[in-house]
C-alpha positions as CSV (number, residue, x, y, z in Angstrom):
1,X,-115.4,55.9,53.5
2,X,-116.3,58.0,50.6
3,X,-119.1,56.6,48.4
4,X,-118.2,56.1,44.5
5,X,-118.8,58.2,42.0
6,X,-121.7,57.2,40.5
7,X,-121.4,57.1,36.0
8,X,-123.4,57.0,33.3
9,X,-123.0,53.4,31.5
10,X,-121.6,54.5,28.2
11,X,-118.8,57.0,30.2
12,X,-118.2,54.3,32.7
13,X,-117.6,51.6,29.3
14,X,-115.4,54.2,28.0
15,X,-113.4,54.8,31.1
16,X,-113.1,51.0,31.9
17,X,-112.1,50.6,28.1
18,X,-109.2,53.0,28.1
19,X,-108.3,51.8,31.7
20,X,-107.7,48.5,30.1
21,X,-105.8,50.1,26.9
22,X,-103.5,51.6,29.5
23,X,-103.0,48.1,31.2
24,X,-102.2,46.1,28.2
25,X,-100.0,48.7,26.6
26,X,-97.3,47.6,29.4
27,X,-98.3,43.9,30.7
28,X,-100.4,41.2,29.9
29,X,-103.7,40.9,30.8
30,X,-103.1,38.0,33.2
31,X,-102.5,40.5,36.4
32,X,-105.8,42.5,36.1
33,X,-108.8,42.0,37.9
34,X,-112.1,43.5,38.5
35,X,-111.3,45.1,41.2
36,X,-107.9,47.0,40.1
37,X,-110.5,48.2,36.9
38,X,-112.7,49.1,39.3
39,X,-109.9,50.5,41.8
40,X,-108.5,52.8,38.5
41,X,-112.5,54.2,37.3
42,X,-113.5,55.2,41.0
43,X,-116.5,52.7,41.3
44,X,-117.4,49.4,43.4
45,X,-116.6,46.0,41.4
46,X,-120.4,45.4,41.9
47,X,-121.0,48.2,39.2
48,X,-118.8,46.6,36.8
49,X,-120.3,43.5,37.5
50,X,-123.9,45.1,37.0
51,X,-122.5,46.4,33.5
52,X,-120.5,43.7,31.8
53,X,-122.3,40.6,33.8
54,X,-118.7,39.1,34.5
55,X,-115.3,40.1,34.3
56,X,-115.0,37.6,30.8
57,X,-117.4,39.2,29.4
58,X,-115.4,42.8,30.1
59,X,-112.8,41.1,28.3
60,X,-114.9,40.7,25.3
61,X,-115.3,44.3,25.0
62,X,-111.8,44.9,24.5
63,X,-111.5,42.0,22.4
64,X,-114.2,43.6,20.0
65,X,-111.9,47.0,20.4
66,X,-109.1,45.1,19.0
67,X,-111.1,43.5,16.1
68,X,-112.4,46.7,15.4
69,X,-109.3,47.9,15.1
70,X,-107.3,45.5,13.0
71,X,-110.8,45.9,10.5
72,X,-109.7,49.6,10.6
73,X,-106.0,49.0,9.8
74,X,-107.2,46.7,7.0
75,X,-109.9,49.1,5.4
76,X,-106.8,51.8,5.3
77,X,-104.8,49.7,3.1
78,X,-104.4,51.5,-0.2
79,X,-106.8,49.9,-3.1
80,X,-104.4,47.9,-5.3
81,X,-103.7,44.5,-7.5
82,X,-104.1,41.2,-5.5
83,X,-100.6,40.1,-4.8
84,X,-99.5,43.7,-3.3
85,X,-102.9,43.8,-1.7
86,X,-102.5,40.4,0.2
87,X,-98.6,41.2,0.6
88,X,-99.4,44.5,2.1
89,X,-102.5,42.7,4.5
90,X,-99.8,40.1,5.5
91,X,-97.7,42.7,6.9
92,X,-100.7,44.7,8.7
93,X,-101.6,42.1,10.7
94,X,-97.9,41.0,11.7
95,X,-97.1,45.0,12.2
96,X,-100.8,45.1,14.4
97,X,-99.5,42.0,16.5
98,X,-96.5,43.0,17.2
99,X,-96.9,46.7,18.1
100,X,-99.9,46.0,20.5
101,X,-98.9,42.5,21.8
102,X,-100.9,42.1,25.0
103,X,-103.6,43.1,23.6
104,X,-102.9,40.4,20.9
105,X,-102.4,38.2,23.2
106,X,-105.9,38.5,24.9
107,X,-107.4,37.9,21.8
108,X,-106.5,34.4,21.6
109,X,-106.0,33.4,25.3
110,X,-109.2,34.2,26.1
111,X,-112.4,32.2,23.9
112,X,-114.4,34.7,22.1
113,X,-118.1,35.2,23.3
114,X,-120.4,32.5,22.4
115,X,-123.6,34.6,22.4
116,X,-125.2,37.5,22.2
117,X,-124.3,40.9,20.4
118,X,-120.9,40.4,21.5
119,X,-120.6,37.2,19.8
120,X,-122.2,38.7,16.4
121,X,-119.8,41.3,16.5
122,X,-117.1,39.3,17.0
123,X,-118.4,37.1,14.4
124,X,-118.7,39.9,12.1
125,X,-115.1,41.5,12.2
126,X,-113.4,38.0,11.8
127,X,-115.9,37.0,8.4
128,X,-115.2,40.8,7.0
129,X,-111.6,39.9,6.8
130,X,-111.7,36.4,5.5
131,X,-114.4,37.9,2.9
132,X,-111.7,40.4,1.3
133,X,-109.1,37.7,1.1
134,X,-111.3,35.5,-0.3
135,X,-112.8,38.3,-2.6
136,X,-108.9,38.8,-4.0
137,X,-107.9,35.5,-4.5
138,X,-111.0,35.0,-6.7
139,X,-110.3,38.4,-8.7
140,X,-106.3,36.9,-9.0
141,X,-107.6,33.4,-10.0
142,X,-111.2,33.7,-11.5
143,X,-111.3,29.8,-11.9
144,X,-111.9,29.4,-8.0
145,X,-115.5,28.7,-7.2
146,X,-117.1,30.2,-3.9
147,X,-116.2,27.1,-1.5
148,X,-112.6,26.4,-3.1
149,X,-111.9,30.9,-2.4
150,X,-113.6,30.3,1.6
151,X,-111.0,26.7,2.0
152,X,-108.1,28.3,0.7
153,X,-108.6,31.6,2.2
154,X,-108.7,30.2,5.6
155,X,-105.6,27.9,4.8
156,X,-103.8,31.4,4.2
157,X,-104.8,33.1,6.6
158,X,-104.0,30.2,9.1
159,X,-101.1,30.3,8.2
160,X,-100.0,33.9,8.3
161,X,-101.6,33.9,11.7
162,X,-99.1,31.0,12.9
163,X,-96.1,32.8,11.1
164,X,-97.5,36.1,13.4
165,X,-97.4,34.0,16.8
166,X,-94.5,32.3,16.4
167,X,-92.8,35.5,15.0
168,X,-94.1,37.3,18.7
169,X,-92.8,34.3,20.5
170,X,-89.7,34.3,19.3
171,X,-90.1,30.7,17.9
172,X,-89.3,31.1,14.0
173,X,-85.7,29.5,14.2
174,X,-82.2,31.4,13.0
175,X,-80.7,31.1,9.9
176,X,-76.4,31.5,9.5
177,X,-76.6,33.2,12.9
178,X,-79.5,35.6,12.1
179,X,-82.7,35.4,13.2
180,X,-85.6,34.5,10.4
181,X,-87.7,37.4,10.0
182,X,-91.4,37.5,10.0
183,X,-91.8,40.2,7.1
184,X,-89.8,37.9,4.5
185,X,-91.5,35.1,5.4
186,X,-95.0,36.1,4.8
187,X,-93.5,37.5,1.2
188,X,-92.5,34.1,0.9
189,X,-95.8,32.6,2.0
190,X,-98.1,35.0,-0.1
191,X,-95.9,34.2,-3.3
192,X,-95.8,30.3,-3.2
193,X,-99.8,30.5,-2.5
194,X,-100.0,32.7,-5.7
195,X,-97.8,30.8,-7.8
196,X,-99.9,28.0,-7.2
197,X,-102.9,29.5,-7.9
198,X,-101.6,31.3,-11.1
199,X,-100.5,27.7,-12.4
200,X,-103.8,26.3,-11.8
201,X,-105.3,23.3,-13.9
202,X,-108.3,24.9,-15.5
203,X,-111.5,22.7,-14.0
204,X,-112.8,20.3,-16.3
């Protein structure tokens, strides 16, 4: 039998990254193993063992990928008012879910890391975007102090997540026949949030 080809650890990372990309831009992640990643980069599954530690921990490379990436999509949003901002941040993240949705998936079926650089990382990509929709509901409604901006940006973005999973499950209900769409419901969402924080009681 012909021994494996022996790789570098960053081009071994990068082949066992886009090996996954290719995997969960068809099925979910539930049917790969360490040994079909290994099988598909031309080493033993003791190298990737050696390299990642486990095959969760693997998992948490592509789960930083896909942070990274939604971070990206967010940072390329045009620079505008808050309401079209938050609008147009909604609609990222559903359009992001929805085009790449085992990869999605993975995200949340699998807990992030719990330690380490991966878990800082991972740590730092999910604050980065609550800090920007925290940082424009405070320029839309000055009045909201630090902790009040953190509770309620969290509330949102809660609930735009469960609009997003419920929209990629299906789940969202019909309306006269139709099918409630995700898009007009996170308009709806962002606006009622808004309203409510443009008719705010001044704090006394």
């Amino acid at each position: 039998m012909a021994r494996p080809r022996q790789h570098a650890p960053d081009a071994l990372h990068a082949q066992v990254m886009h090996a996954c990309d290719d995997w969960l831009a068809k099925q979910p992640v539930h049917g790969l193993s360490l040994r079909a990643l290994a099988r598909e980069v031309g080493c033993a599954p003791s190298t990737l063992l050696k390299l990642y530690g486990s095959f969760n921990n693997l998992l948490q490379h592509v789960n930083v990928e896909t942070l990274a990436g939604l971070q990206h999509t967010i940072t390329s949003l045009a620079e505008d008012a808050p309401e079209p901002w938050l609008r147009s941040l909604a609609h990222a993240y559903w359009h992001f879910a929805e085009q790449d949705c085992y990869r999605w998936q993975l995200l949340f079926d699998y807990p992030l890391a719990q330690e380490g650089e991966l878990d800082q990382r991972q740590s730092d990509l999910i604050e980065a975007l609550f800090t920007q929709v925290e940082t424009s509901l405070k320029e839309y409604q000055p009045s909201l102090d630090d902790l009040e901006a953190r509770r309620l940006g969290r509330t949102l973005w809660g609930s735009v997540h469960g609009l997003v999973q419920l929209g990629l499950n299906e789940r969202l209900g019909y309306w006269q026949g139709q099918q409630l769409k995700v898009d007009e419901l996170l308009d709806q969402l962002v606006s009622t949030v808004l309203a409510g924080l443009r008719h705010r009681e001044p704090a006394t």
